[in-house]
Every structure is written in C-alpha cells, then in structure tokens.
C-alpha positions in Angstrom: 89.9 5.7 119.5 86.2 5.5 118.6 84.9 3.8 115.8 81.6 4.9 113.7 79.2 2.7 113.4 78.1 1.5 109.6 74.7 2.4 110.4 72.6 4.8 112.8 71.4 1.3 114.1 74.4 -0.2 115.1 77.6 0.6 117.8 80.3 -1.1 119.0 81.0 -2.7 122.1 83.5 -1.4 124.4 84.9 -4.7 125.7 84.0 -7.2 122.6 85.2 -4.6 119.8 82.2 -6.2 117.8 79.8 -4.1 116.1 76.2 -4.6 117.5 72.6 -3.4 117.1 71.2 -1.3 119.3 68.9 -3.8 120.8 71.6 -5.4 122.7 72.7 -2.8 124.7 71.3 -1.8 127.8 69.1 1.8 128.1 71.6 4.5 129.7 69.7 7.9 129.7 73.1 9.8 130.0 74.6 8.7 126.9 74.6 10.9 124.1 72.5 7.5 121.9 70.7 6.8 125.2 72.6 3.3 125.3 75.1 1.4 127.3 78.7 1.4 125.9 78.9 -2.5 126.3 76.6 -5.3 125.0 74.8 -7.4 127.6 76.5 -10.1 125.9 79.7 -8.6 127.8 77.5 -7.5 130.8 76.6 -10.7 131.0 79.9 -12.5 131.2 81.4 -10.2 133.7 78.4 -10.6 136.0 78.5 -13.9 135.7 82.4 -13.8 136.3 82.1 -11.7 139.5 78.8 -13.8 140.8 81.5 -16.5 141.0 84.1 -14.6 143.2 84.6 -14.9 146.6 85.5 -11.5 147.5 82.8 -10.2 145.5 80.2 -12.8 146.8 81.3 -11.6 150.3 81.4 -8.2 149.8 77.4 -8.5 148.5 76.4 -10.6 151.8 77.9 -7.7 153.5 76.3 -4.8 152.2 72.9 -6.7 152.0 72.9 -7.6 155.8 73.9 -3.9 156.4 70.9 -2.5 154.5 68.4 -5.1 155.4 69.7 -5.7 158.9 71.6 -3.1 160.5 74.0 -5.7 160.6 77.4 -7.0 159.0 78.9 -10.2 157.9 80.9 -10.4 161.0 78.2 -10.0 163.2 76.6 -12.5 161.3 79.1 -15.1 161.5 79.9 -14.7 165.1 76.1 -15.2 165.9 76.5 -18.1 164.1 79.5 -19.2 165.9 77.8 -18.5 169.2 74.8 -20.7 167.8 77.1 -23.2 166.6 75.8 -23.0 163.2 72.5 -24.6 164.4 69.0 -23.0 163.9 67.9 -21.5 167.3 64.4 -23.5 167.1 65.2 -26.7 165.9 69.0 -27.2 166.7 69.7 -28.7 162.8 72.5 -27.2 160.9 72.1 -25.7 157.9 71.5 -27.9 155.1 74.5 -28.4 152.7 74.4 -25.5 150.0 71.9 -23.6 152.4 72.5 -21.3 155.5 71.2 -19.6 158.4 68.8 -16.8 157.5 68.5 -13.4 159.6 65.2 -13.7 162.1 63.9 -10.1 162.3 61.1 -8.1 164.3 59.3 -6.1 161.4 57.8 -3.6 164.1 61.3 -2.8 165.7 63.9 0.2 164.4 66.4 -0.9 161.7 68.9 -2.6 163.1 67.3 -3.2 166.2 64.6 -5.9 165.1 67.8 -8.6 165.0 66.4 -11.8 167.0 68.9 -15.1 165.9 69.9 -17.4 162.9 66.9 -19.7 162.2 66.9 -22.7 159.1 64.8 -21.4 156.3 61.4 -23.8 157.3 61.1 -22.2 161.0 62.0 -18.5 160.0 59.0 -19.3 157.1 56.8 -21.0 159.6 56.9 -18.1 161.7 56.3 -15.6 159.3 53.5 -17.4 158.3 52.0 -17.1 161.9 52.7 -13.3 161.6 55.3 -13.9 164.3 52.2 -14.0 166.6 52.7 -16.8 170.0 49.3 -16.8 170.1 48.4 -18.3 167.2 51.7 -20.6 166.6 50.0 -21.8 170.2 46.9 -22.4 168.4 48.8 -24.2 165.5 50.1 -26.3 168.0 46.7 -27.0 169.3 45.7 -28.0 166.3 48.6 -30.5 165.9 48.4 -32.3 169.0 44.5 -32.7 168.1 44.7 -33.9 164.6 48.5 -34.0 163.5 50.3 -37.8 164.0 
C-alpha cells in the first residue's frame, strides 16, 4: 500500500519506509513525479552491498571483458594460467591487490585485437609509445645513451 506524502516536496522510500525530499532520489523520466522510487541513501547501500559480492564482482569482470574484449572471464583466466600469472614482458606476477590487464590492438576488429596479459606499467608504457616498435626502439636508444 502506498503512502502520500505530507507535502508535494516529499515521497517515501521504497526500501527505508522513510519519508524524504525529493532531492534525494535519483531522476527517473518514466515515473509519474520524474523520480526514483528509492533514496540514494538505499541505492547506495545495496551498491555498496553487491560491490562486495563475489558473484556479483565476477559476473561484472565478465560482462566487461565481453564488451571491451570480445572476450570472457574464462578465457581470461586460462590465458593467465597459460602465462602463469606472469606479465608477458617482464615475467613479474601481479602485484598483491592488482592483476593482469587485457593487452589490445586498437586497429584490429573487436575481439580480434586480443594480444596477452601484461602488469599495468608495461601495458601503460606501451600505450604511451602508441604501440609503435619503432619508437619504443628509439626509447631504448635513448636509455642505453643516457639512462644508468
């Protein structure tokens, strides 16, 4: 059963029960008010619930690596298992807390552009060379030159 509000101001939240202006809820354009049904008090809480799930954590990593990638979570893992959980430039494992990120060819098809697991640093490093051998050679150059 639905509840009027005291005021054209104010509604109640679905999940807390508590009376609220209309601030606090979020903009829904196919609500009759043009406003969420729950606070983002409550939005909030069950995000923060669900961000804390495994299942739900997975299930993200999954459909991420599908859109980004072309790819899911268990062809991730098993090119991690087939790297040994080691960055294909360096050889470190991933820090503690961190992981392998996805190497990619922007100029290939979706799903196609898929190259190996690098650390963070070298996958940066390379985009920062605009994945170009030439001038990571030159980089290198540059190193030998003035670098320790």
């Amino acid at each position: 059963m639905r509840r009027e509000p005291e005021s054209p101001f104010t509604q109640f939240c679905e999940v807390c029960d508590d009376e609220k202006p209309l601030g606090q809820f979020g903009r829904r354009k196919r609500a009759p008010n043009g406003r969420a049904n729950v606070c983002r008090g409550c939005v909030k809480a069950a995000n923060h619930k669900a961000n804390r799930d495994p299942a739900v954590i997975r299930k993200r990593r999954d459909a991420r690596l599908r859109r980004v990638y072309g790819l899911t979570l268990a062809d991730y893992e098993r090119m991690g298992r087939r790297q040994r959980w080691r960055c294909a430039i360096c050889g470190n494992k991933a820090a503690v807390g961190d992981r392998l990120v996805v190497d990619h060819d922007h100029d290939k098809p979706h799903g196609q552009a898929v190259r190996r697991l690098l650390c963070r640093g070298e996958n940066s490093a390379l985009g920062h060379f605009g994945d170009s051998s030439t001038r990571l050679d030159q980089g290198a150059d540059y190193l030998r030159k003035f670098g320790k």
